[in-house]
Phi, psi and omega in degrees: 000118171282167186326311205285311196278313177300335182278335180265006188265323180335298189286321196278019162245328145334300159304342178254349173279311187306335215253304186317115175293150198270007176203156189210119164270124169263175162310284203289035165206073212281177186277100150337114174227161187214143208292170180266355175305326164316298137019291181247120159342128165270191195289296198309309209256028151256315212245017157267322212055041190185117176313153157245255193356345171238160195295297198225182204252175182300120173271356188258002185212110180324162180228151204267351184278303187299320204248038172283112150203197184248129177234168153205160187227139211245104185284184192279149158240178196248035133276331180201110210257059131225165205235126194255129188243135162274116188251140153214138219231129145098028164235139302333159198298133188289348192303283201282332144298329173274346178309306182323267146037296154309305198269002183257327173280359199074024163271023198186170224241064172354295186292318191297300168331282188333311195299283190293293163342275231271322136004289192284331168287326163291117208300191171243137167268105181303335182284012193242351172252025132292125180305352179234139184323156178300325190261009159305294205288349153309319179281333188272143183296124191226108191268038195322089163276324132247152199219099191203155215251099191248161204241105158266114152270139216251206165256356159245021157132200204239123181265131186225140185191140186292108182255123176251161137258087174249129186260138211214118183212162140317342190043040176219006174127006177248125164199166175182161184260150154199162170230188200182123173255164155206179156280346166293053217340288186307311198286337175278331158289330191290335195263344175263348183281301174304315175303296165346270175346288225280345161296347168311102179227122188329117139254139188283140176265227118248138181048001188078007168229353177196156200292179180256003191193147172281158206209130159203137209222154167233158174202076179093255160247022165278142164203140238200105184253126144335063198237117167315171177186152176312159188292141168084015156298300182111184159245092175294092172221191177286190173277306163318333185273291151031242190297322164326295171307305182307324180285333193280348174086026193233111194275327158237124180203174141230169214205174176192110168256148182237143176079215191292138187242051157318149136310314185297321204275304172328274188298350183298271167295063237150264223267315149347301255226332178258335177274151175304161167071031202202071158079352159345058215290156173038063133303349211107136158259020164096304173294004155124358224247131180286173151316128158306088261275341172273003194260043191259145174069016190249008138109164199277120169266153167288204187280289193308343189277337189262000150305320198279318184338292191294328176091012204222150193264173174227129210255132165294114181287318176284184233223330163270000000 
């Protein structure tokens, strides 16, 4: 049998399957048939639009929650000879429809809805998700240093927002920085104020009044050399280093910044330089000895850290 013969009983036998009924009913088997009534909608389900016997609803009868929107139509002009339609969809919020919805069938608790809407409308108090009580925070020193106008340029023009720096410490060894932009004056301070907080990290002192060791640290073309001083020195510092010490509760010390004297880079590096772990440079071996070279960057120790280094408890000499 050639190709040609074989390819045509193929097909006249396809044909003869398709042509074939696909099921035979018998006596000892009647045929599953099914009314037609299933078929068509009742009156409840055209005018609900959701079948309840059935899995899923009528797609065929608009729903007043889903298909809520606004349309208008722009006959042709004789600039644009066609004629166009607008849907604009979830204005009003479809949210604020089901409510409308709710509130018509009676299902639901009228003053309690009103209640919760007026909830959501009400800004949040960012002071009530602070880690420390209102009257900590009443209490803390609070130092705004910088204050400036920064421009973010877009491709549809120049966006402008109020930029802070505030620094929040305790005057007892707490202190931090933060910043916060807004369009707002008040609302940027409020967000760098927070920020402060929640940036708030313990420094160790000496006697409770001055650091413990000299530090000199760079950050970009900043560079901050540290220094302790005798009880009634006071603070010889930058202005900015300053208001930093002071919040931090550290009353004699002097500082020398060298190279650029940004603010932002001064306090960046200033707060680098007083929370542990964070870039401290020649710290020392404590004993007139310079520093080691992997011991760069582990951050200013206490008293205790430097007993255990040594193995030697460390005695107040002075005596008043």
């Amino acid at each position: 049998m050639s190709s040609l013969t074989r390819r045509a009983a193929t097909q006249a036998l396809r044909i003869s399957r398709t042509s074939s009924p696909l099921h035979l009913c018998t006596s000892s088997q009647p045929a599953l048939t099914r009314s037609s009534s299933s078929n068509v909608p009742s009156q409840n389900t055209a005018q609900s639009g959701f079948d309840e016997d059935s899995e899923f609803p009528n797609l065929m009868v608009p729903d007043p929650l889903m298909d809520l929107y606004e349309s208008e139509t722009f006959p042709p002009t004789r600039r644009f000879p066609y004629e166009s339609k607008v849907i604009v969809r979830n204005d009003p919020s479809m949210f604020d429809a089901y409510h409308d919805i709710l509130r018509a069938k009676g299902n639901i608790d009228t003053a309690k809805l009103d209640r919760e809407l007026a909830d959501e409308e009400v800004e949040t108090n960012p002071m009530k998700f602070l880690p420390i009580s209102s009257t900590e925070v009443s209490s803390l020193y609070r130092y705004p240093l910088i204050r400036r106008m920064v421009t973010q340029q877009t491709g549809k023009g120049k966006i402008k927002r109020y930029a802070y720096l505030t620094v929040v410490g305790n005057g007892n060894g707490l202190v931090g920085y933060g910043e916060g932009k807004d369009y707002d004056v008040g609302k940027a301070a409020n967000k760098s104020f927070l920020e402060a907080v929640r940036n708030m990290d313990y420094v160790e002192r000496f006697e409770q009044r001055t650091i413990w060791t000299e530090m000199e640290s760079k950050l970009g073309a900043t560079k901050i050399i540290l220094r302790p001083r005798p009880v009634g020195f006071g603070l010889h510092t930058n202005p900015n280093i300053h208001q930093v010490l002071k919040a931090a509760g550290i009353k004699d010390a002097s500082a020398k910044v060298w190279g650029s004297r940004n603010p932002l880079n001064v306090i960046k590096l200033l707060f680098r330089m007083l929370h542990a772990g964070n870039a401290p440079l020649a710290m020392g071996d404590g004993i007139g000895g310079g520093a080691k070279k992997l011991d760069r960057g582990v951050g200013m120790r206490g008293v205790e850290d430097l007993e255990r280094e040594r193995g030697r408890k460390l005695l107040n000499l002075r005596t008043h």
